[in-house]
C-alpha positions in Angstrom: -0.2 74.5 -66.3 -1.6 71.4 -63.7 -2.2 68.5 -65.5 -3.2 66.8 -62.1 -7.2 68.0 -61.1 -8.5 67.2 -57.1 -9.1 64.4 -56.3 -6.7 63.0 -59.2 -4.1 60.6 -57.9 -0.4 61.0 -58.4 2.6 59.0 -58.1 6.4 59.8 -56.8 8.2 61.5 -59.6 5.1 61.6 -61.9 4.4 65.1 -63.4 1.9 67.1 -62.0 2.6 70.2 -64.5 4.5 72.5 -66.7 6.2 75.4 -65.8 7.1 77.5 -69.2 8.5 80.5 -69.9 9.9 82.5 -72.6 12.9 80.5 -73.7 11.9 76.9 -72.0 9.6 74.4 -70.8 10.5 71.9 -67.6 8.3 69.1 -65.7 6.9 70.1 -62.8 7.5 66.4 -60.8 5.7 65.1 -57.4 8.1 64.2 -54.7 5.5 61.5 -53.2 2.7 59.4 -54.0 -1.0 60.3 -53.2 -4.5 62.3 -53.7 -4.4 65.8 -54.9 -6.8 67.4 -52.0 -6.1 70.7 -53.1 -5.3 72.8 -56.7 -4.1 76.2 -56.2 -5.4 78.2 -59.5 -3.7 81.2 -58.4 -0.4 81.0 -60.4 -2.1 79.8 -62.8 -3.4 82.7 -63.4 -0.4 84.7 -62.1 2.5 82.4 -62.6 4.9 85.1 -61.1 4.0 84.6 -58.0 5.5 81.1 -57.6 8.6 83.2 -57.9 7.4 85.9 -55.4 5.7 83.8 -53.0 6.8 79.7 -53.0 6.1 79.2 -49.3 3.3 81.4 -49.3 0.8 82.1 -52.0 2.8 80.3 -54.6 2.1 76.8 -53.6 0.9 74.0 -56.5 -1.2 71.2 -55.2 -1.4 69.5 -51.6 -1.4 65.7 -51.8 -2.4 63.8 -48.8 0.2 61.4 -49.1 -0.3 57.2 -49.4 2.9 56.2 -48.5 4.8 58.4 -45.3 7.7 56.4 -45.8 8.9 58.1 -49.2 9.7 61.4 -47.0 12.7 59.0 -45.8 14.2 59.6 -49.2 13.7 63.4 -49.1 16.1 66.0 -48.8 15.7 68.3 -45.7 15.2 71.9 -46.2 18.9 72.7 -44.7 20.3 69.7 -46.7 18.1 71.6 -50.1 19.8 74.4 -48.9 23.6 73.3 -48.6 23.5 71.4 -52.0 22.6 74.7 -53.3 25.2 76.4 -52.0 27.1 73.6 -53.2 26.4 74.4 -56.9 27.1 78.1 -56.5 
């Protein structure tokens, strides 16, 4: 479930959402600060295709960010990748 709506601001590391399942709960949390300029209601409604689809259909919210500088404390997605690896 979103908790953020468009048009809703949000902060870095604020929750945006809930992801829950059968056995657990967990925070959904932004990684930057701005406005939400678009909800996707589609898992939502089909919550297994965040699983299915994350880089496609599976996407959350788009927020135009505020601040460009916080991507300087972002992971790239070949760092994501190696502390993955990493944990394996």
């Amino acid at each position: 479930m979103l908790s953020f709506l468009l048009g809703d601001t949000v902060g870095a590391e604020d929750t945006f959402g809930v992801v829950e399942s059968v056995k657990t709960a967990s925070d959904l949390y932004s990684p930057i600060s701005g406005e939400v300029v678009e909800v996707n209601e589609q898992p939502v409604d089909s919550p297994e295709i965040v699983n299915q689809d994350p880089y496609g259909k599976g996407w959350l919210i788009a927020v135009e960010m505020s601040d460009p500088s916080q991507l300087d404390g972002l992971l790239s997605a070949e760092e994501y990748k190696n502390l993955l690896e990493e944990g394996n």
